[in-house]
C-alpha positions in Angstrom: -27.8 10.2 133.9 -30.0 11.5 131.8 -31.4 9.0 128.9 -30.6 8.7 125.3 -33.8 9.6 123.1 -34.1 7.9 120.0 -36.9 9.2 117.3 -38.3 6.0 115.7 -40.5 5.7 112.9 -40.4 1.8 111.8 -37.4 2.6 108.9 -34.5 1.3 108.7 -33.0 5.0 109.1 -34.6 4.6 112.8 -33.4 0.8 113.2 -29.9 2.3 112.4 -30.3 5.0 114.8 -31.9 2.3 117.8 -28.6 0.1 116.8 -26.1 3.1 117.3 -27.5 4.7 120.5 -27.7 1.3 122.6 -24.1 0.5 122.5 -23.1 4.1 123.5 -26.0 4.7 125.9 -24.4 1.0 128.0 -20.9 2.8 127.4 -22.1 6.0 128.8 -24.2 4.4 131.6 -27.2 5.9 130.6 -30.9 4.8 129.3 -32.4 4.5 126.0 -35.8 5.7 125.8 -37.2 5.2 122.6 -40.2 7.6 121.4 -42.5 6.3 118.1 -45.8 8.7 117.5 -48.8 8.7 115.7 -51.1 11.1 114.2 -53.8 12.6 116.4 -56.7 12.0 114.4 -60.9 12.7 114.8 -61.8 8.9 115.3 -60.9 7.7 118.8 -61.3 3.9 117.3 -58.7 4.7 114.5 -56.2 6.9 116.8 -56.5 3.4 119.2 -56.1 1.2 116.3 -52.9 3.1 115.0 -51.3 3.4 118.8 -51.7 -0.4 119.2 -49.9 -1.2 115.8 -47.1 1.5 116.9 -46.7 -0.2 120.3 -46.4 -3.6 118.7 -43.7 -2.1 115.8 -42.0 -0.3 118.6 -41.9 -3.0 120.9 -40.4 -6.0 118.0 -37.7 -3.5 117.2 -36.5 -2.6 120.2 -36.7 -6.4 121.5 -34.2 -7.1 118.3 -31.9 -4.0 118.8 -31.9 -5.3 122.6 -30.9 -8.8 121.5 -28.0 -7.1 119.5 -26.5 -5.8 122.9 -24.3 -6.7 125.5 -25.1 -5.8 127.9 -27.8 -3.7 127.0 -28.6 -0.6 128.7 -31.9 -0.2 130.2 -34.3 0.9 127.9 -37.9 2.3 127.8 -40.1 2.8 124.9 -43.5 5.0 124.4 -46.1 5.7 121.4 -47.1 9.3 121.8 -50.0 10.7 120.1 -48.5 14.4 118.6 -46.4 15.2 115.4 -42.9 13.5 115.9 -40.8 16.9 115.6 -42.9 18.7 118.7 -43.0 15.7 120.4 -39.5 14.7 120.3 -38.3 18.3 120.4 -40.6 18.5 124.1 -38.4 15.2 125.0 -35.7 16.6 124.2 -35.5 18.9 127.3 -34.8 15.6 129.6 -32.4 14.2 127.4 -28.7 13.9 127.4 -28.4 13.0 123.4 -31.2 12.5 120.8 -30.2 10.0 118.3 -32.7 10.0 115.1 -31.8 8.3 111.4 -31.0 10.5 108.9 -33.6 11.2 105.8 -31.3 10.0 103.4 -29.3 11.2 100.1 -30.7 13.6 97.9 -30.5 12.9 94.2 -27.3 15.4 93.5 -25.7 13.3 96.6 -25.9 15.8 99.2 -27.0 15.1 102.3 -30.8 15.5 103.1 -32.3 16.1 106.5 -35.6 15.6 107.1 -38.5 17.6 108.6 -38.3 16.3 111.7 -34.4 16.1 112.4 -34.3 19.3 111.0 -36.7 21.0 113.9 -34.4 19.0 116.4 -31.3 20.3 115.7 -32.5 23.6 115.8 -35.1 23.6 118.9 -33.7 20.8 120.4 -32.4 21.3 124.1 -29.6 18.8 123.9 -27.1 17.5 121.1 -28.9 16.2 118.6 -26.9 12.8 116.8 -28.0 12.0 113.1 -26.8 8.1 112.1 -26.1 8.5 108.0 -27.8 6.1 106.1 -26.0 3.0 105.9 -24.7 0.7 108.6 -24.0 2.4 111.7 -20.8 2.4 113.2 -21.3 2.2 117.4 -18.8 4.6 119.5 -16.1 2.8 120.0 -12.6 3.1 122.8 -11.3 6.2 120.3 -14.1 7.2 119.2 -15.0 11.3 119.0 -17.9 10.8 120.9 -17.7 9.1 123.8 -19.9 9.7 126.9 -18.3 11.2 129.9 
């Protein structure tokens, strides 16, 4: 099957979205492959410096959403160089579901998308799953979106 992308970016939007997508990629039998990117920049030394510090951010929070998990579907995680909405919008295309945290609330309380969730939903070459901000609920037996 083809794997369940999550967008993260460090926030607890993207910790939320990481927590959702494991239980339902296990139920679904699929993998999690988890995308973080940095900026491309001119300095090689500072485009290496910020990759590393991505990898190790990327790496601690998918160890504790793993931990979370049982069992825990297998999962894969990359630092890509690129701006996040091209890069996961590229991804997309071998996906089965993208799974990315919303932006938040707005201040009149209506629901605010950001940039890059925006430019997946509409480029994006597979469903595209947005966890509210708050504590995620993971698919559950009844559940409206279960994996088939």
């Amino acid at each position: 099957m083809r794997p369940v992308l999550v967008g993260v970016d460090g926030s607890d939007q993207s910790r939320r979205a990481l927590a959702w997508a494991l239980p339902y990629a296990a139920k679904a039998g699929a993998p999690v492959e988890a995308i973080m990117t940095v900026p491309r920049t001119d300095d090689a030394a500072e485009t290496h410096a910020m990759m590393r510090e991505a990898e190790a951010t990327l790496a601690a929070m998918v160890g504790d959403a793993v931990a979370d998990v049982e069992p825990a579907p297998p999962v894969s995680f990359e630092v890509v160089v690129g701006d996040p909405a091209v890069v996961l919008v590229n991804a997309s295309r071998t996906a089965h579901l993208v799974v990315l945290g919303s932006h938040g609330m707005s201040k009149i309380s209506n629901p605010a998308l950001g940039s890059v969730s925006t430019a997946c939903i509409r480029m994006g070459s597979c469903p595209v799953l947005v966890i509210p901000a708050g504590k995620p609920e993971p698919p559950d037996d009844e559940g409206a979106l279960t994996p088939r």
